[in-house]
N, C-alpha and C positions, 0 to 999 in steps of 0.2 A: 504493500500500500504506500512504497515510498518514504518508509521510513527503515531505518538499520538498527542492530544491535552491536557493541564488539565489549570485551571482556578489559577489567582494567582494575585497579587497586586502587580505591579512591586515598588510602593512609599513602600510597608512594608519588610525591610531588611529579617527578620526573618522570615516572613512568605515562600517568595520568597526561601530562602536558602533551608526551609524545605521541600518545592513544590520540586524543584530540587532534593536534598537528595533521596523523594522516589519515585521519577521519574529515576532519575540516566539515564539521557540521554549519547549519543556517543556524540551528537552535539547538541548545540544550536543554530534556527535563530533567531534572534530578529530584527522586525520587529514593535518595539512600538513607534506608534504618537498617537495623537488628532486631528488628520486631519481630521476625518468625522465631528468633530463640528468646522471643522475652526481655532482650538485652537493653534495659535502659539507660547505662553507663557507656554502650557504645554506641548506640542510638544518636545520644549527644554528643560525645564526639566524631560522630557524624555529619552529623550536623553545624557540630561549627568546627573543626580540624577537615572532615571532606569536605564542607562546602567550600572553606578556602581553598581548598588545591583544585577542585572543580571550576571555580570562578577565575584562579586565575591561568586554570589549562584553556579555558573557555575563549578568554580574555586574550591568550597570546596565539589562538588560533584564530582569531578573527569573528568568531561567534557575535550574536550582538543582542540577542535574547537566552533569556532563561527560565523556564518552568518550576516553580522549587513547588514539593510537597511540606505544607505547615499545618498547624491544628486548629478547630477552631474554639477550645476548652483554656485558654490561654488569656483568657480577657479575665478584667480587675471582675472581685465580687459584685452582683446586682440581682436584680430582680426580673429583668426583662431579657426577650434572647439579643444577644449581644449583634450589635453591626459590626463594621469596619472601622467605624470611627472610636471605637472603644479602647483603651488602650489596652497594653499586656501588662501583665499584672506581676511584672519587675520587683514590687517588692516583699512577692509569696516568702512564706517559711519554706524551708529545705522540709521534705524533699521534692516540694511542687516547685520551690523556687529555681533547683537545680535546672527542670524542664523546661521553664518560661525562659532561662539567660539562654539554653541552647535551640532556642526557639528564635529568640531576640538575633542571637548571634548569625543565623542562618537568614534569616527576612534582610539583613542588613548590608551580610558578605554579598549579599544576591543580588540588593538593591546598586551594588558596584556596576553591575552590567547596564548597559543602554535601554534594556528593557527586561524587567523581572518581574514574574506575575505570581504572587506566593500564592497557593490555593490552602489557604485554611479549611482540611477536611474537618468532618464530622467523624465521630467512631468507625471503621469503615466492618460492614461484612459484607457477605457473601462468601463466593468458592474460595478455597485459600485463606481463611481467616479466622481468628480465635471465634468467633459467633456461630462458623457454620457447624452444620449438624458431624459430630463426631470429633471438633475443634475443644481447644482448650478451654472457652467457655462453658459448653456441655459437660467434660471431665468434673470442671471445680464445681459446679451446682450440683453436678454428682456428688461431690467428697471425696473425688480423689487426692489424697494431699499431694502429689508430683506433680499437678498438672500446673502449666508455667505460661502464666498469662502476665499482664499489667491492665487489669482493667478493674472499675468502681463497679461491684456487683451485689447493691443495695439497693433493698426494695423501699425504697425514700423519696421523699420530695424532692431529692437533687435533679435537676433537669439536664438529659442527655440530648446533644442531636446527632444522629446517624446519616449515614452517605452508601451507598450499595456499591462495590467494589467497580460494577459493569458504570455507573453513573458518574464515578469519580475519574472514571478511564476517560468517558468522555469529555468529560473536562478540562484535563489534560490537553487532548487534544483542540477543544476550544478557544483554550488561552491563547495558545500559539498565534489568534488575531486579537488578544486583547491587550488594553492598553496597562501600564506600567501598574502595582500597587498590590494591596492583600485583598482576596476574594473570598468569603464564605460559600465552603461546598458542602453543601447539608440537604436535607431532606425537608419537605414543608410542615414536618410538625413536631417541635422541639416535644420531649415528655419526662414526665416523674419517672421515679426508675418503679413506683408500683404500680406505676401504670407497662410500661414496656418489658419487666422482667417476667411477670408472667405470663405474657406473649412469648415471650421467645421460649421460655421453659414448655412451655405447653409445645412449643411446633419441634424443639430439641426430643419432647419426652425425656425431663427431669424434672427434679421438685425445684420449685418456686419458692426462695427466703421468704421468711415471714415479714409482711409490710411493718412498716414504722416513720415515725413525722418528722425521723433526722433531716437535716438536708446541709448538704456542703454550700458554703454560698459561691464560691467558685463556679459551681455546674450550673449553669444558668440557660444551657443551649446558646443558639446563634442562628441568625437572619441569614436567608436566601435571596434577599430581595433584590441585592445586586448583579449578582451572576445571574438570575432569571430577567433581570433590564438589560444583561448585553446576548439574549439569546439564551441559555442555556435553563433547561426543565428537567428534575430527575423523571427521570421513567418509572424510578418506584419512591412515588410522591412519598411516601408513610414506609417509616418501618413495620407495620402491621401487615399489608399488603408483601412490603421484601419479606420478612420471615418467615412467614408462609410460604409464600416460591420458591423460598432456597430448601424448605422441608420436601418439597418434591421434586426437588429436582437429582 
């Protein structure tokens, strides 16, 4: 479809640079975590140690945009789902605060290129992801103690917003004509986690925690309103509707 893959070490400056050099892309997305192993210490430095070496193999190849995957759970505490104009919530306690600087640090290295469009996902599921059916969301609701997620799995007033793995790809792909700044990639109905956790427990077939009226104020969700004004609509509007599709599929 006109687009490539090639293989590269985002920890090795030089190697990186030269990967780029004879690739010589229009654009880059960068899309690099440790999230499949759980790994939130390298995650972040990923984040802000590869996105430098990416930005500036980018940079000396000529590139002149850049895709970055960001989050959208990063905004200061509130009450309503957060837009863009919200800021980051820079001055969280460890260990949320570690997340938000290598969040910061990443929107920023990024923001060096001529054009960098950060997409602040939503929780992401679907196929390949801790939510999908037989994922390490399903395990921990199980009880299994090995199973090795980073996720808020309370059934509380804390408000989550989710992004369907197939919608976020698209997105991706949409940036590449949008203009510079951060964009929330979410689904159209931020929710309680007692509202969403027995959803999803139910289409997993596992037991449901017991609700309660805790809430993080951090989890606030976050506004689609932007990305749906330059074109872009999830196909699976509600996580209610995704988590049911991915149970049968």
């Amino acid at each position: 479809m006109g687009a490539s893959a090639v293989q590269a070490d985002a920890f090795d400056a030089e190697g990186l640079r030269q990967t780029l050099r004879d690739t010589a892309p229009d654009a880059v997305i960068h899309q690099l975590t440790a999230l499949t192993e759980a790994d939130g210490e390298k995650t972040n430095r990923l984040r802000q140690e590869g996105t430098r070496n990416l930005v500036d193999a980018a940079k000396s190849a000529g590139a002149q945009r850049i895709i970055a995957q960001s989050i959208s759970w990063a905004y200061i505490p509130g009450e309503d789902p957060a837009d863009e104009t919200v800021p980051l919530d820079i001055a969280a306690q460890p260990p949320r605060g570690g997340m938000v600087e290598g969040i910061r640090a990443l929107e920023a290295t990024a923001a060096e290129m001529e054009t960098a469009v950060a997409l602040r996902y939503g929780i992401l599921y679907g196929p390949g992801t801790w939510y999908a059916p037989g994922g390490a969301v399903a395990a921990a609701l199980a009880g299994d103690p090995a199973a090795r997620l980073l996720a808020y799995l309370e059934a509380d007033r804390s408000v989550t917003s989710f992004v369907h793995v197939a919608d976020a790809a698209r997105a991706a792909v949409a940036a590449l004509d949008w203009q510079a700044g951060p964009v929330n990639i979410v689904d159209d109905e931020p929710a309680q986690g007692r509202e969403w956790l027995p959803v999803l427990a139910a289409a997993l077939k596992v037991p449901a925690p017991a609700s309660t009226s805790a809430r993080q104020s951090w989890a606030r969700g976050a506004s689609n309103a932007l990305a749906c004004s330059r074109g872009w609509r999830p196909e699976y509007a509600s996580w209610r509707s995704g988590f049911a599709a991915q149970s049968t599929t």
